[in-house]
MISE-79579 format. One line per field, with one value per residue: x, y, z of N, C-alpha, C in turn; residue in three letters. Coordinates in steps of 0.001 Angstrom, whole numbers, padded with zeros to 6 digits. Example, Ala and Ser with C-alpha at 12.3 -4.5 7.8 and 13.67 -1.06 7.14 Angstrom:
# residues 2
n_east	c(013190 / 012850)
n_north	c(-005690 / -002250)
n_up	c(007800 / 007080)
ca_east	c(012300 / 013670)
ca_north	c(-004500 / -001060)
ca_up	c(007800 / 007140)
c_east	c(013200 / 012900)
c_north	c(-003300 / 000030)
c_up	c(007800 / 007870)
residu	c(ALA / SER)
This chain:
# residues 85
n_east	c(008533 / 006563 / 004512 / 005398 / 005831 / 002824 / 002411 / 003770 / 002591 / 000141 / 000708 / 001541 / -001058 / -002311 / -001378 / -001070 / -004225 / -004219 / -003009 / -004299 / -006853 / -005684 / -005291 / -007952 / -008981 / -008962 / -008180 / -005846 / -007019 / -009715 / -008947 / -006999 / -008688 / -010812 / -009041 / -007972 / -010437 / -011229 / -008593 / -008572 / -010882 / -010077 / -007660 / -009057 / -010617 / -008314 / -005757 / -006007 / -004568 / -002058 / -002924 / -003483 / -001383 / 000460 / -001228 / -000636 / 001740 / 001879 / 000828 / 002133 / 004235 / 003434 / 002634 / 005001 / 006142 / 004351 / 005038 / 007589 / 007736 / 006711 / 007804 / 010054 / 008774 / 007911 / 010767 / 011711 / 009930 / 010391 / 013345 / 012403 / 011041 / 013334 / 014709 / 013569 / 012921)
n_north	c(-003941 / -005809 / -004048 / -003560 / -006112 / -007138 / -005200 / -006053 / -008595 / -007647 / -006163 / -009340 / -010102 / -008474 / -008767 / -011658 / -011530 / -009847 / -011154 / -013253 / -012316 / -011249 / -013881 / -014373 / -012622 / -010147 / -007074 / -003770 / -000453 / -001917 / -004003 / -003695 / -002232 / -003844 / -005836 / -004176 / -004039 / -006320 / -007545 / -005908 / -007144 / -009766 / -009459 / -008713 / -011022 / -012967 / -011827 / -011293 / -011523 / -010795 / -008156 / -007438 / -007328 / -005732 / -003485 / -003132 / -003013 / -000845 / 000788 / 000560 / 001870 / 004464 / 005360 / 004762 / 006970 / 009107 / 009009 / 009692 / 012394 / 013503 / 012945 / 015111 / 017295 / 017438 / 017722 / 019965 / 021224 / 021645 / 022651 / 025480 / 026295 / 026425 / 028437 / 030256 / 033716)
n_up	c(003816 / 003683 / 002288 / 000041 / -000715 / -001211 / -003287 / -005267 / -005886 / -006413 / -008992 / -010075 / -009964 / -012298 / -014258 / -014989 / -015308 / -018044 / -019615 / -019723 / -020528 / -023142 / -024035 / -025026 / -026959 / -026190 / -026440 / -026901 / -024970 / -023652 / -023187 / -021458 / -019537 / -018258 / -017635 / -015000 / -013814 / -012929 / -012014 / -009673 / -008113 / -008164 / -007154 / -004315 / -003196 / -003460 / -002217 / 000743 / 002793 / 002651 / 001992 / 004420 / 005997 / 004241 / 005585 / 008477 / 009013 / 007334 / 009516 / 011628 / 010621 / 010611 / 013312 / 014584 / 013555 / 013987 / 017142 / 016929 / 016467 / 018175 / 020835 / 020173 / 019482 / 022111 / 023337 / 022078 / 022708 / 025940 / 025509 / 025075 / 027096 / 029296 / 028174 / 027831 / 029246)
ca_east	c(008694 / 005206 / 004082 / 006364 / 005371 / 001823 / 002293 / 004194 / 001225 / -001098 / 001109 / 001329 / -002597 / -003284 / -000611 / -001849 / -005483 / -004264 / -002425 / -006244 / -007943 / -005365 / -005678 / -009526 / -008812 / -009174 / -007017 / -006302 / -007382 / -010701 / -008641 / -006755 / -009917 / -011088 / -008150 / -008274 / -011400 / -011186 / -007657 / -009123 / -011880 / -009694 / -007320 / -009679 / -010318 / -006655 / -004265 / -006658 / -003582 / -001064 / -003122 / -003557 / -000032 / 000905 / -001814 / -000295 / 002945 / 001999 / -000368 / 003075 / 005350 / 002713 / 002817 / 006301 / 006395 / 004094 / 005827 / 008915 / 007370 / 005522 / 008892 / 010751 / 007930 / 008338 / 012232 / 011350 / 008763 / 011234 / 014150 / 011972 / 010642 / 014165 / 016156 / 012872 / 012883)
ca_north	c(-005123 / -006507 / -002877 / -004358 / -007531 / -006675 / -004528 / -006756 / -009765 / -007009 / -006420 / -009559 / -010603 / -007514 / -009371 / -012622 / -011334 / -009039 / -012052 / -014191 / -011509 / -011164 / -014859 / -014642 / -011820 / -008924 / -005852 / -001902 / 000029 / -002011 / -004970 / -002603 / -001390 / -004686 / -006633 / -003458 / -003819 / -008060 / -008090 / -005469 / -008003 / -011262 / -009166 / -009073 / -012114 / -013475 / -011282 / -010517 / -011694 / -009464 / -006635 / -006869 / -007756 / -004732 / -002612 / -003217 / -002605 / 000979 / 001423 / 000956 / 003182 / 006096 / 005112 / 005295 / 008524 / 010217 / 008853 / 010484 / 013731 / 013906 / 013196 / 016306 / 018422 / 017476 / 018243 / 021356 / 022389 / 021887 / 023460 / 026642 / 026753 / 026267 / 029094 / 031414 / 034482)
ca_up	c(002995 / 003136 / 001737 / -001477 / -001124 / -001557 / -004963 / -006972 / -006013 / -007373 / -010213 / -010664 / -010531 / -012968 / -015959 / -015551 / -015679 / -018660 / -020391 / -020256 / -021650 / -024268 / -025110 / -024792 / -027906 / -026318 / -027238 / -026474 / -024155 / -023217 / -022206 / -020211 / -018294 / -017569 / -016642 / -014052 / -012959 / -012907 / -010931 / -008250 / -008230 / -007561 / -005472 / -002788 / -002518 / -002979 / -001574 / 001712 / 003725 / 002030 / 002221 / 006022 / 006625 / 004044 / 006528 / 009526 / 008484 / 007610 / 010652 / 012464 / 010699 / 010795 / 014782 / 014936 / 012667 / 015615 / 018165 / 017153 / 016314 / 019835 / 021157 / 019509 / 019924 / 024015 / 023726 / 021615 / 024283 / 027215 / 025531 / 024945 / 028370 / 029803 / 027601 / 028068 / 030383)
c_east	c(007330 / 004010 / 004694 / 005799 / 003613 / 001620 / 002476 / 003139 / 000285 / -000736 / 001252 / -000163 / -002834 / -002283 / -001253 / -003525 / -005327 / -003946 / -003754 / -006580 / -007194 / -005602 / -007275 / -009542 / -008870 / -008069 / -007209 / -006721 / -008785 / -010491 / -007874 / -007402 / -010370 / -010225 / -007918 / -009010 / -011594 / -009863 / -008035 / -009878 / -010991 / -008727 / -007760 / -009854 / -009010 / -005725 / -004773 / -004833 / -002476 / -001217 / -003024 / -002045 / 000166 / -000276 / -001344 / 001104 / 002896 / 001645 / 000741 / 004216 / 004673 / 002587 / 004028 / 006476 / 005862 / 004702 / 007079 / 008716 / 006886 / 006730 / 009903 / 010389 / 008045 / 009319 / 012041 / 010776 / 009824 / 012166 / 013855 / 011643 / 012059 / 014975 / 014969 / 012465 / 011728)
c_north	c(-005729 / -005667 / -003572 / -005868 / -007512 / -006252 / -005188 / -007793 / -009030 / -006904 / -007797 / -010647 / -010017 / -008228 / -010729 / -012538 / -010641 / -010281 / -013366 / -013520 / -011471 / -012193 / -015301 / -013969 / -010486 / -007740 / -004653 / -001523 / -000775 / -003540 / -004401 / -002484 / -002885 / -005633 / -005004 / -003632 / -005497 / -008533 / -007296 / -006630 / -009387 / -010756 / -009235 / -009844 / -012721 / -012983 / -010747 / -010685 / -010995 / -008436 / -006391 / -006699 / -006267 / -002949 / -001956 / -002834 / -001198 / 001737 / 001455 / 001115 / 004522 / 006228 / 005329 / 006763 / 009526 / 010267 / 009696 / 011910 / 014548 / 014356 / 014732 / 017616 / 019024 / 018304 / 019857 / 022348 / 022824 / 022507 / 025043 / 027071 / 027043 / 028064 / 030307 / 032487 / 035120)
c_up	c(002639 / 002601 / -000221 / -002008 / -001902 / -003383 / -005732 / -006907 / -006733 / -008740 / -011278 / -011144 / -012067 / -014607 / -016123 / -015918 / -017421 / -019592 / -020916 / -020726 / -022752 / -025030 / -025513 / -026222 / -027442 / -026385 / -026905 / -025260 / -023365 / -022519 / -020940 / -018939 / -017629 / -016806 / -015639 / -012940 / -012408 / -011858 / -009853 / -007757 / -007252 / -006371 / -004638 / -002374 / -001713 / -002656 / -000112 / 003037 / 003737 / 002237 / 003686 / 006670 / 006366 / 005377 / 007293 / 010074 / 008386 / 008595 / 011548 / 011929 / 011291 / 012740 / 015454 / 014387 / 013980 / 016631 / 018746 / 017260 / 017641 / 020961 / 020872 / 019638 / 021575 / 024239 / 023342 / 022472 / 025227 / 027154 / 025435 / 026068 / 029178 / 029311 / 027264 / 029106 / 030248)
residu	c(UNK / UNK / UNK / UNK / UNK / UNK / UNK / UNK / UNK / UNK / UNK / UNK / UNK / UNK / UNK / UNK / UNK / UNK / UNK / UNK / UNK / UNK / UNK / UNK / UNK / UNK / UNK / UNK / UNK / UNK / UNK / UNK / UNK / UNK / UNK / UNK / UNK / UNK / UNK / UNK / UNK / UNK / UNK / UNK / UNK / UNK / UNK / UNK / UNK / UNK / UNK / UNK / UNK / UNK / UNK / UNK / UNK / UNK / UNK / UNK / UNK / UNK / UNK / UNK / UNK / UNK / UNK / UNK / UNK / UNK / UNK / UNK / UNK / UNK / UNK / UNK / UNK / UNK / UNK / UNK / UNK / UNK / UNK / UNK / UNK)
């Protein structure tokens, strides 16, 4: 959830940045690139709390993901040792 939460705040820095440059005049592909390079920019600042949340969040699925795998691998081991002559 705070993997989600995260994106759409980026999504929606990168429209309101895109929506100033449009009323600033700019147009095409080169407002594009900069509202790009201008909402990376303020993202960092303003979403630092989002991003860590969304971090931490993945740092413990990929924790659980091993966990389970380590697990399975164990059972895997032990049923091979067991049903091996």
């Amino acid at each position: 959830m705070a993997f989600l939460r995260y994106t759409l705040l980026r999504v929606l820095v990168f429209a309101v940045v895109a929506a100033l440059l449009w009323i600033l005049g700019f147009r095409g592909v080169w407002m594009l690139l900069i509202a790009v390079l201008l909402s990376g920019v303020v993202s960092l600042f303003v979403l630092t709390k989002s991003r860590d949340a969304a971090s931490t969040s993945l740092a413990n699925r990929v924790s659980e993901v091993k966990r389970r795998m380590a697990e399975r691998t164990a059972a895997e081991d032990a049923w091979n040792d067991e049903h091996r002559t």
